[in-house]
C-alpha positions, 0 to 999 in steps of 0.5 A: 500500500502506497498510502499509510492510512493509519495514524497513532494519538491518544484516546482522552485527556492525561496527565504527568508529574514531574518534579526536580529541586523544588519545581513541579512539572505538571504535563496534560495531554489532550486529543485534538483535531484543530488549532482552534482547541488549543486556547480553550485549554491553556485558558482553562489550565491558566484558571485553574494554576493561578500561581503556576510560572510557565505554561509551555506547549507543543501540539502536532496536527495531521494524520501526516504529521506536517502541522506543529507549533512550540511555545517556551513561554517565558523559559529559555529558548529551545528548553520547553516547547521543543523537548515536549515535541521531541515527546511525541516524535519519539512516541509517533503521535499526532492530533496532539496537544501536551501543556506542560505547567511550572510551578517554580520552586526557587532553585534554577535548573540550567538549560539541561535540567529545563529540557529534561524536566519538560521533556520527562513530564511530556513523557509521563503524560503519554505513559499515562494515557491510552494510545490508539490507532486511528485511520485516515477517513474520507466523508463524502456525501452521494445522492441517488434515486430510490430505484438504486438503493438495492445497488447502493446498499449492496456496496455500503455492506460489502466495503463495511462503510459507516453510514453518517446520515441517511435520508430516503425519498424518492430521491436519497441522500447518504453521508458516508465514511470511507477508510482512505485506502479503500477509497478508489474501489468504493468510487468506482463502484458508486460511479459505475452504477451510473445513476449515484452522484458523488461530493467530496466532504472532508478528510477526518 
């Protein structure tokens, strides 16, 4: 198979601890599909460690891996929100957000105790959370007459497709969920009834 369909992230919220001279690291791990996601935590977090120095992330986003951002925030450059990437990439994980607060303790760690306390609290987070594997879907929404619902229903069973919506009339409409390395065999089934017209949706 030329196309990787599948992609590895975290099944629900998680949390790590790790603590060194004094300071607290308190990583959360939080599944996610968008950027968008990301203010909503930090602001929850921010709520709730009202005394806490730093909070430091990285996300990862894609089912290729490409979309990434780290922020330091405040700490040395390159001393938080990298090594806390570098925690994904070692796990291969993607669709990702890990925060990580500081709760300062009085002593300075330097650059290498930094990387390591950011980098072990990621680590703690991934190990406490349960990692799944998750395929690459395509949504598509198709449209037929009544006369070819037999024909429709046929395909939809044999390719064990997940339905999403369906209505029936004398005209039908179906939203459908199609794993991406399945995707050209069902297309081409769809069009070669002739009578099914076919939109693209989205990629999930």
């Amino acid at each position: 198979m030329l196309f990787d369909d599948t992609y590895k992230t975290i099944n629900a919220p998680s949390e790590g601890l790790f603590k060194d001279k004094g300071s607290k690291f308190i990583a959360y791990a939080y599944p996610i599909t968008s950027d968008q996601e990301v203010k909503g935590y930090l602001t929850s977090l921010r709520a709730i460690h009202t005394k806490a120095n730093h909070f430091c992330y990285a996300y990862r986003l894609g089912q290729d891996r490409s979309v990434f951002r780290i922020n330091d925030d405040g700490e040395p450059s390159g001393t938080a929100g990298r090594p806390i990437l570098n925690a994904m990439l070692s796990a291969d994980l993607t669709n990702l957000l890990i925060v990580v607060v500081r709760h300062f303790g009085g002593t300075l760690l330097g650059v290498t105790g930094l990387i390591n306390a950011y980098k072990s609290a990621a680590n703690e987070a991934i190990i406490a959370s349960e990692i799944m594997d998750r395929t690459v879907n395509d949504q598509y929404q198709i449209s037929f007459g009544y006369i070819a619902m037999n024909d429709v229903m046929r395909i939809i069973k044999e390719q064990q497709l997940k339905v999403l919506s369906q209505q029936f009339d004398n005209d039908c409409v179906m939203h459908l969920e199609v794993r991406k390395n399945q995707l050209n065999q069902v297309l081409q089934q769809l069009e070669n009834l002739g009578s099914v017209e076919i939109k693209y949706l989205a990629t999930v």
